[in-house]
NUSE-433465 format. One record per atom (N, C-alpha, C, O): x, y, z. Coordinates in pm, whole numbers, padded with zeros to 5 digits, always signed. Atoms other than C-alpha are relative to their C-alpha. Example, Ala and Ser with C-alpha at 12.3 -4.5 7.8 and 13.67 -1.06 7.14 Angstrom:
<nodes>
+00089-00119+00000/+01230-00450+00780/+00090+00120+00000/+00194+00118+00066/-00082-00119-00006/+01367-00106+00714/-00077+00109+00073/-00026+00220+00090/
</nodes>
This chain:
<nodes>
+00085-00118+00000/+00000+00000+00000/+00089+00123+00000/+00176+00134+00086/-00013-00118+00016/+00083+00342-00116/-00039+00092-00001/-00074+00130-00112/+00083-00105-00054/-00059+00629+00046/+00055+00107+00067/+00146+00084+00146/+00008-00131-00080/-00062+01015+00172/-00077-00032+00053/-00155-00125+00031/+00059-00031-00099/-00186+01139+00468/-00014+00152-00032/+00089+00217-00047/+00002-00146-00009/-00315+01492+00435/-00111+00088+00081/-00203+00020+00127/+00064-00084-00083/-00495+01762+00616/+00085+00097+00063/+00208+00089+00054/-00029-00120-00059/-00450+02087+00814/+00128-00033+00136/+00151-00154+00147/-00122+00007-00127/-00163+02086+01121/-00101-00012+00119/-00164+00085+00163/+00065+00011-00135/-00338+01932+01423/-00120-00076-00053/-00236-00054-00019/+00162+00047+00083/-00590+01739+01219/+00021-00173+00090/-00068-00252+00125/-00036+00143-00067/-00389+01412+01391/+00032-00094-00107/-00029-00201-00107/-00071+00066+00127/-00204+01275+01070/+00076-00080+00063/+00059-00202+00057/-00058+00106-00063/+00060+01167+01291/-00015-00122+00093/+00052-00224+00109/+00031+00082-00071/-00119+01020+01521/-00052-00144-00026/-00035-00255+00025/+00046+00134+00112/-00306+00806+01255/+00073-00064-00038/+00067-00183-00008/-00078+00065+00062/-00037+00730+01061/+00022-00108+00041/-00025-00213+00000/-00013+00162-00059/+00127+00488+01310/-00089-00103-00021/-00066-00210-00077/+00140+00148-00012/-00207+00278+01352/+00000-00047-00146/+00034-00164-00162/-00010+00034+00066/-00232+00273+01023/+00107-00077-00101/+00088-00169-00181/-00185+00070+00082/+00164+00191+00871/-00031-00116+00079/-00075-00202+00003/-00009+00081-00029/+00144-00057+01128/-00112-00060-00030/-00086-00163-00092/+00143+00128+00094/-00190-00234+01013/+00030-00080-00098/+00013-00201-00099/+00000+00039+00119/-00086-00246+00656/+00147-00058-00006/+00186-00106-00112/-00157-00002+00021/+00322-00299+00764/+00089+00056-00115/+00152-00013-00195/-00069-00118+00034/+00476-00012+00620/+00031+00120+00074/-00047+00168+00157/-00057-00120-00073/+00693+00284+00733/-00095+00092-00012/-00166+00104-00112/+00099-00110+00014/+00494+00563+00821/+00101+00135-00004/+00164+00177+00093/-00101-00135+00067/+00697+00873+00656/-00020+00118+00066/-00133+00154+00032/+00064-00112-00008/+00666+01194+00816/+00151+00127-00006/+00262+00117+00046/-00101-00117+00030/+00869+01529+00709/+00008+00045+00100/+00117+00093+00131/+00005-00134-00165/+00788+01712+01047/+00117-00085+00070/+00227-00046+00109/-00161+00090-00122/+01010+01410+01241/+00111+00036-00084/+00190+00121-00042/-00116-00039+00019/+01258+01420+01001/+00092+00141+00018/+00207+00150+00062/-00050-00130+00002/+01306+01801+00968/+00044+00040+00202/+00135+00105+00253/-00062-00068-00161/+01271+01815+01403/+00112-00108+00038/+00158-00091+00151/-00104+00092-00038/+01527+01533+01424/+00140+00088-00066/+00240+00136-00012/-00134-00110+00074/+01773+01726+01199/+00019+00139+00062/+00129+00195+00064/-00037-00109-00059/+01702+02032+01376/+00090+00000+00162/+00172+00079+00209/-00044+00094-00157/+01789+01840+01736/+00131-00008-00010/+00206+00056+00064/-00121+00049+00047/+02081+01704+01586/+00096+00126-00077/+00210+00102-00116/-00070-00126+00046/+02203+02047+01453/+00059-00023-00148/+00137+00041-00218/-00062+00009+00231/+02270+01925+01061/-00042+00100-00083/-00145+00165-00100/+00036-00112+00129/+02321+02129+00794/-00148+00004-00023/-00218+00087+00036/+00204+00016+00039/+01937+02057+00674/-00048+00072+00125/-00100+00183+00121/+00079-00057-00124/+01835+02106+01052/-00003+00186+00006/-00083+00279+00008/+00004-00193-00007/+01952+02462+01065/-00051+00073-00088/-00092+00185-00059/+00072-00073+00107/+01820+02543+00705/-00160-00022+00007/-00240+00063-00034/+00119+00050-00023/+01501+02345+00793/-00042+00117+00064/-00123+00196+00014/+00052-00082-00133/+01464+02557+01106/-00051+00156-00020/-00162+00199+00009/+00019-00120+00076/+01476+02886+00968/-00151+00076-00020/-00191+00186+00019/+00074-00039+00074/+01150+02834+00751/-00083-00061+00108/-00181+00012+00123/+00034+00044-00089/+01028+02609+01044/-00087+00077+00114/-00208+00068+00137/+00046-00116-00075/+01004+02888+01305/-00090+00111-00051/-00156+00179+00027/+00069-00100+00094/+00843+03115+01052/-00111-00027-00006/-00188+00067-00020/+00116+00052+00003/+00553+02881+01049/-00019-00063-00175/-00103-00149-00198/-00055+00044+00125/+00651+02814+00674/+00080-00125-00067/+00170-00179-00003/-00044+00107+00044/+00742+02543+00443/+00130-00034-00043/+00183+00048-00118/-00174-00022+00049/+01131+02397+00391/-00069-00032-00209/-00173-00079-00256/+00001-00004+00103/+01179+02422+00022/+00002-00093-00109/+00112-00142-00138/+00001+00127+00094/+01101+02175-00233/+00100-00079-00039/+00079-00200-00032/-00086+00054+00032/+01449+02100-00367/+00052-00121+00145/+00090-00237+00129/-00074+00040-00110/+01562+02009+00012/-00117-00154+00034/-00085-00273+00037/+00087+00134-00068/+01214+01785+00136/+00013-00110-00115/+00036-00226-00079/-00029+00117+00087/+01241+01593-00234/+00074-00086+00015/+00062-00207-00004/-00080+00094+00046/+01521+01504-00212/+00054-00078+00149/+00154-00151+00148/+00031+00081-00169/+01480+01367+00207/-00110-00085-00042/-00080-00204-00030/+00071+00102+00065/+01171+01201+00052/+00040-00102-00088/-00002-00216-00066/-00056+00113+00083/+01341+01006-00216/+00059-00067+00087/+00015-00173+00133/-00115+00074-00090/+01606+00912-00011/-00073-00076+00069/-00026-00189+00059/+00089+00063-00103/+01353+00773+00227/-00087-00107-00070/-00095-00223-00027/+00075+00114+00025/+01122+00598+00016/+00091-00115-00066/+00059-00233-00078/-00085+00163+00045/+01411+00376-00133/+00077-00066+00095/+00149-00160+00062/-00011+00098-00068/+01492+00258+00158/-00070-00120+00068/-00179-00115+00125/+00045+00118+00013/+01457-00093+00198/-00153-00052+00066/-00231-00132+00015/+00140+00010-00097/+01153-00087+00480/-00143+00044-00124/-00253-00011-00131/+00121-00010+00074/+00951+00102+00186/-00027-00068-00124/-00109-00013-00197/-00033+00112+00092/+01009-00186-00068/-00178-00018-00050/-00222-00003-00164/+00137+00076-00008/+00615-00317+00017/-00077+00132-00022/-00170+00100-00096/+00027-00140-00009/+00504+00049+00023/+00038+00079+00118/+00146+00066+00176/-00028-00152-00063/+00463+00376+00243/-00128+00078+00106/-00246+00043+00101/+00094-00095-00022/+00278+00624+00434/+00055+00133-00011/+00144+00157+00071/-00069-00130+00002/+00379+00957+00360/-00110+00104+00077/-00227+00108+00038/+00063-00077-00098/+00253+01219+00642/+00042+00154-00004/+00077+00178+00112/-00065-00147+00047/+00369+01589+00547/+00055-00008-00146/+00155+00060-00168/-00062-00012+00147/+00447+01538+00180/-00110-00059-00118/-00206-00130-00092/+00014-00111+00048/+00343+01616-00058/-00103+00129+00021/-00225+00114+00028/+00048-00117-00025/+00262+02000-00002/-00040+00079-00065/-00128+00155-00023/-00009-00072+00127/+00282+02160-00317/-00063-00104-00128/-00098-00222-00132/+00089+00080+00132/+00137+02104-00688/+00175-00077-00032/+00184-00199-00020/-00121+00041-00002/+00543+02056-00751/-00008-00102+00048/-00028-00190-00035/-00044+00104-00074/+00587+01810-00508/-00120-00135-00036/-00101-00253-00007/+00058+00117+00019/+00301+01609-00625/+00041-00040-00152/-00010-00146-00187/-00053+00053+00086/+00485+01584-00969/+00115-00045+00020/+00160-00099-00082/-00153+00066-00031/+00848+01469-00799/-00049-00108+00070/+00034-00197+00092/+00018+00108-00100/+00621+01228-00572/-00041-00099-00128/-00012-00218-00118/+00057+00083+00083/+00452+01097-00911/+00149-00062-00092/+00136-00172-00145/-00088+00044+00060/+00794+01047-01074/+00109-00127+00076/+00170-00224+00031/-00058+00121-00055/+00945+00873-00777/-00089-00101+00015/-00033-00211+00012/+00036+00141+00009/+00677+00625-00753/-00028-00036-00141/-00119-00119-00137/+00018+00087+00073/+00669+00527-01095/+00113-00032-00010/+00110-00148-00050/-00158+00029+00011/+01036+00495-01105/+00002-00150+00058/+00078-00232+00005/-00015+00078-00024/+00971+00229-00913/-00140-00118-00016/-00178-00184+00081/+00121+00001+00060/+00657+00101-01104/-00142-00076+00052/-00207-00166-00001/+00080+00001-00091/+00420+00079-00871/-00138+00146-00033/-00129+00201-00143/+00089-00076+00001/+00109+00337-00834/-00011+00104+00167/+00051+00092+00273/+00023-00065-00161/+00003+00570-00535/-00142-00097-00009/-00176-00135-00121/+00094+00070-00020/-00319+00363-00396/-00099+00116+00057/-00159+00192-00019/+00055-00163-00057/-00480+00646-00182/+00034+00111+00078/+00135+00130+00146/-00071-00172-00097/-00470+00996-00025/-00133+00012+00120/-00252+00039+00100/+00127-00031-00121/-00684+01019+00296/+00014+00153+00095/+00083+00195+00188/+00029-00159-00082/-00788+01368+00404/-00016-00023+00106/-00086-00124+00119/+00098-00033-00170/-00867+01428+00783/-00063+00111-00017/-00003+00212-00054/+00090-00135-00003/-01102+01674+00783/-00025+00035+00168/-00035-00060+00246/-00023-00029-00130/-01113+01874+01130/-00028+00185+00016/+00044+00271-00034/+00066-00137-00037/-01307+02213+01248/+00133+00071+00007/+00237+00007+00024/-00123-00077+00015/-01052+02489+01230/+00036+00019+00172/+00135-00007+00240/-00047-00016-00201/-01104+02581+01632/+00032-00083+00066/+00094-00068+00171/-00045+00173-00064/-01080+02176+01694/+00177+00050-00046/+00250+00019+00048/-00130+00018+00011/-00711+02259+01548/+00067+00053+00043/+00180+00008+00029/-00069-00069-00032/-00586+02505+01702/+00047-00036+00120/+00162-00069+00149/-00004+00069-00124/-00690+02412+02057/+00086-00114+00000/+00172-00109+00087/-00079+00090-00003/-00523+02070+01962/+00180+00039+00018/+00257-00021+00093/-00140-00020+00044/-00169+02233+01855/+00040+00093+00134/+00152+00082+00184/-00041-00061-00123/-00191+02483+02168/+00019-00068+00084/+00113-00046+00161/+00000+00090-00121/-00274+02195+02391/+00166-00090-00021/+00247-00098+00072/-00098+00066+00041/+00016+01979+02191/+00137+00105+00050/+00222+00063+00128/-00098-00098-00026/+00254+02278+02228/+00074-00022+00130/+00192-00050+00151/-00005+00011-00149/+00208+02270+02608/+00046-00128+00011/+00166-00117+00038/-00046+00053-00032/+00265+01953+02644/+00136-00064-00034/+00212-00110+00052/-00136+00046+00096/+00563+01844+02372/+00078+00137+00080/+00165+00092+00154/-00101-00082-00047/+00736+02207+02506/+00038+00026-00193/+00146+00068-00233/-00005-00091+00179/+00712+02304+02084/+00037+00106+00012/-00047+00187+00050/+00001-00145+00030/+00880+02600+02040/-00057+00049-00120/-00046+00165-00158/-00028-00051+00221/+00794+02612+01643/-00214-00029+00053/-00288-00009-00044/+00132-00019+00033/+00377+02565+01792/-00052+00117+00108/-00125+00087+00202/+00074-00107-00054/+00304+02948+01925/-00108+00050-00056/-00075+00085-00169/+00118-00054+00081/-00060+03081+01810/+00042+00060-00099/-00033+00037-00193/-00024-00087+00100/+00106+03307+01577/+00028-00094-00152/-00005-00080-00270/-00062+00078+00119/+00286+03021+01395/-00106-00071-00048/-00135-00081-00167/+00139+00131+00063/-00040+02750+01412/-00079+00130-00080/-00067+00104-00199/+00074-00050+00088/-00240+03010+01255/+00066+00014-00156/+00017-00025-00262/-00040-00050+00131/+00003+03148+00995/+00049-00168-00084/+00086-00157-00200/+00006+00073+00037/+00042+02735+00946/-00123-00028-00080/-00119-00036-00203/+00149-00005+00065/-00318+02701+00858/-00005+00064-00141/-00035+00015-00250/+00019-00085+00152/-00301+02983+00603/+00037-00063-00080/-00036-00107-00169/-00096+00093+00106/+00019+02792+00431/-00102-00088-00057/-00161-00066-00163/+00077+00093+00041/-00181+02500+00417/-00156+00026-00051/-00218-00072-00094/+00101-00034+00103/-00495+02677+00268/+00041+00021-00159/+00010-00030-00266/-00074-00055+00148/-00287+02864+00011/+00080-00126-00046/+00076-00117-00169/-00093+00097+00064/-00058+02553-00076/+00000-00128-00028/+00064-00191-00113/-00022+00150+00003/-00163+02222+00021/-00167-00053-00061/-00192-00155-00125/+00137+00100+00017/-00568+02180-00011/+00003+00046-00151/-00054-00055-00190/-00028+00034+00113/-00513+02273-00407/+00044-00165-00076/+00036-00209-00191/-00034+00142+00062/-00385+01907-00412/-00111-00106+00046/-00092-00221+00008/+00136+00059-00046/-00712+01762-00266/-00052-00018-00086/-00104-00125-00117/+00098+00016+00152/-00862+01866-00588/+00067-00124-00122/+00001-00207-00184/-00081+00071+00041/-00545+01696-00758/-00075-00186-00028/-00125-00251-00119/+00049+00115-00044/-00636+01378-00613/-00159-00095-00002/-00192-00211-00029/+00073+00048+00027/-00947+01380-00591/-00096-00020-00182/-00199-00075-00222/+00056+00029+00175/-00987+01412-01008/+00046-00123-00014/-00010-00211-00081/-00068+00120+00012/-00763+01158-00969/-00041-00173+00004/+00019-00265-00053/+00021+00070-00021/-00987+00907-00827/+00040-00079+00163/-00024-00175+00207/-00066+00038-00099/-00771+00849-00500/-00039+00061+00109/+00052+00063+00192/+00019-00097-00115/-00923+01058-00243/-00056-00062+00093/-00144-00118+00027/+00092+00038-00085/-01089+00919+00055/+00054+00076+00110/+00165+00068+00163/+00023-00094-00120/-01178+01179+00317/-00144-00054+00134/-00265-00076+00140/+00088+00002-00128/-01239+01126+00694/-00064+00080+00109/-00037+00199+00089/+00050-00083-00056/-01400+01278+00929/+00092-00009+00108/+00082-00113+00173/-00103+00040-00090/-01068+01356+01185/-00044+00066+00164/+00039+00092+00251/+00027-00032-00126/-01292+01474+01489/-00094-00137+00087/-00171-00225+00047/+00049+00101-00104/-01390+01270+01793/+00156-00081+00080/+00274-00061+00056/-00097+00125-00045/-01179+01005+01981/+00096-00050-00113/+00073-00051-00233/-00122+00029+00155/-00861+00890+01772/-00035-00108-00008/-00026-00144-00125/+00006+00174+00056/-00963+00482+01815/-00148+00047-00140/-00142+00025-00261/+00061-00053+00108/-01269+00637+01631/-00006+00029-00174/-00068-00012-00272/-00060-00065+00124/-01112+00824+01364/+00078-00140-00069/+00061-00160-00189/-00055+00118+00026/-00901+00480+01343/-00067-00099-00032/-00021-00172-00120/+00100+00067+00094/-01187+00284+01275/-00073+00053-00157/-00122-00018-00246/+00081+00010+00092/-01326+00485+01033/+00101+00013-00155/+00058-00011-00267/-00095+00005+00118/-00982+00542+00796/+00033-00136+00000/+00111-00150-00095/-00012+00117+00042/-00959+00160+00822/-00131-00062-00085/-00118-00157-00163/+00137+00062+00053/-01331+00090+00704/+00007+00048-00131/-00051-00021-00215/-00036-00101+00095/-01230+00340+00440/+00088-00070-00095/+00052-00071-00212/-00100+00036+00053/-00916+00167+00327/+00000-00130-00032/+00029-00163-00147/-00019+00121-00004/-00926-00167+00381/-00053-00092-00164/-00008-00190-00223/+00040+00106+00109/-01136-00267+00082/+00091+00092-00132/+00041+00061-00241/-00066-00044+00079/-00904-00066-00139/+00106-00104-00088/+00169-00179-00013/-00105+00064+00082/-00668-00248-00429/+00116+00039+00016/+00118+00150+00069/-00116-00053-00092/-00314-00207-00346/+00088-00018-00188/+00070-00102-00276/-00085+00034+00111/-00049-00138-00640/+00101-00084-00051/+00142-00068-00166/
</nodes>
């Protein structure tokens, strides 16, 4: 199985993901770990990451591509993937379509979370508080939101011309939400 995860910041992508990579046994991909692991670790990337990071803004296409490639050919994503922050851009959904046919396979689906805007915020303030986030202050989760109006739900439409879309409903209880992106998925064809 080959699949995005998409939705707004605080919608609970990551949280899904796991349940789900592990259901189907596949890595569950996410740009946010990699970019805060690199920033932790003080690497070149981390410090350029960080930059656009703190800003509430996206790292730059050339840099996440080419952390995504790298990632999906390693050996764990052989069977497939979950990708959880990527693709963001209309760009990035033509470097994501070139690396999976490269390896001639298909994407299978893209599952939206859908999630009230005030359900997200509260989530990322509450998350803030407890993770100790410096990069989630109100200023940034909002001016995140925008990004992801202006940049990412354009590829919703993408997808969903596409045929690949299945959108959940990402409010309530997470075992919830976890039942209902499995009821969703499960009868899906795999590439």
């Amino acid at each position: 199985m080959r699949m995005i995860f998409m939705g707004p910041p605080g919608a609970g992508k990551g949280t899904q993901a796991k349940f789900v990579a592990e259901h189907f046994g596949i890595p569950a991909i996410s740009t946010g770990d990699i970019f805060r692991s690199n920033v932790s670790q003080g690497t070149p990337l981390g410090v350029e990451a960080k930059r656009y990071m703190d800003a509430g803004d996206y790292v730059p296409d050339e840099v996440t591509n080419l952390m995504v490639r790298n990632r999906i050919d390693e050996d764990d994503a052989t069977p497939g993937f979950l990708l959880d922050g990527y693709p963001r851009t209309l760009a990035q959904v033509e470097e994501l379509d070139g690396m999976i046919a490269f390896t001639g396979h298909s994407l299978d689906a893209v599952v939206v979370l859908t999630v009230d805007e005030d359900e997200l915020v509260a989530r990322l303030v509450q998350r803030a508080q407890v993770e100790g986030r410096a990069d989630d202050t109100e200023d940034v989760i909002r001016r995140r939101q925008e990004v992801y109006a202006e940049q990412t739900e354009p590829l919703i439409g993408v997808y969903r011309d596409r045929g690949l879309l299945v959108e959940v409903d990402g409010m309530g209880e997470v075992a919830d939400v976890t039942k209902r992106i499995f009821d969703a998925l499960d009868d899906l064809p795999q590439s």
